[in-house]
N, C-alpha and C positions, 0 to 999 in steps of 0.2 A: 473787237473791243466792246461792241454791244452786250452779245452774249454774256461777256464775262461779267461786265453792271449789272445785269438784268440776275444773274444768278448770286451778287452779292445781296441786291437787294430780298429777290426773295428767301436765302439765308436767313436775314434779318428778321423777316415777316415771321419767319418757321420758330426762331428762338424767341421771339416776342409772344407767340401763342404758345409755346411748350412752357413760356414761364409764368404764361396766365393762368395756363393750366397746372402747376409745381405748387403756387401759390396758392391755389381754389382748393386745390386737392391737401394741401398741408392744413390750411384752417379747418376744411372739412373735417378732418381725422383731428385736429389738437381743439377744436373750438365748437364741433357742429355749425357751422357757421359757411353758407354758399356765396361767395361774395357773389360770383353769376347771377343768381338769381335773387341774392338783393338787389342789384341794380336795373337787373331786368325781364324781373320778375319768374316765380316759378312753374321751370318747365312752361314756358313761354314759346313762342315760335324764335322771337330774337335770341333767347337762352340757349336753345338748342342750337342753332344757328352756332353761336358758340363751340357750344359744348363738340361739334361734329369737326369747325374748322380745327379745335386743340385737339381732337383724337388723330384728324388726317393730319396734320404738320406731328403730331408724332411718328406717324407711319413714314410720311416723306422723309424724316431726319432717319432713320433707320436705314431705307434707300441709301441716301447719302452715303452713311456710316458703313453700309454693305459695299458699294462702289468704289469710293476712296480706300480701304480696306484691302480692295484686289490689284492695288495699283502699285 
């Protein structure tokens, strides 16, 4: 029962950063415009920080999407 919580929540965590990152990356291209790095400033340590956890929770959802996939 754990496991299974524990994997909903980090689910959650994965699409909450993939759509920070959908969002950053839409204004980027329609607006010039880094919300990331307006608010925390650019190419910042915290910005990156960022910028590294939305690239990996993309990779992890791929995982995911590759796994459930063969089942």
């Amino acid at each position: 029962m754990q496991n299974c919580e524990c994997n909903h929540i980090i689910k959650k965590v994965l699409y909450a950063l993939i759509l920070i990152g959908a969002i950053n990356w839409g204004l980027v291209g329609a607006f010039r415009f880094d919300l990331v790095a307006y608010f925390l400033g650019d190419m910042t340590i915290a910005s990156r920080i960022v910028y590294i956890l939305v690239g990996l929770s993309a990779l992890l959802k791929i995982v995911y999407l590759l796994i459930n996939s063969k089942k």
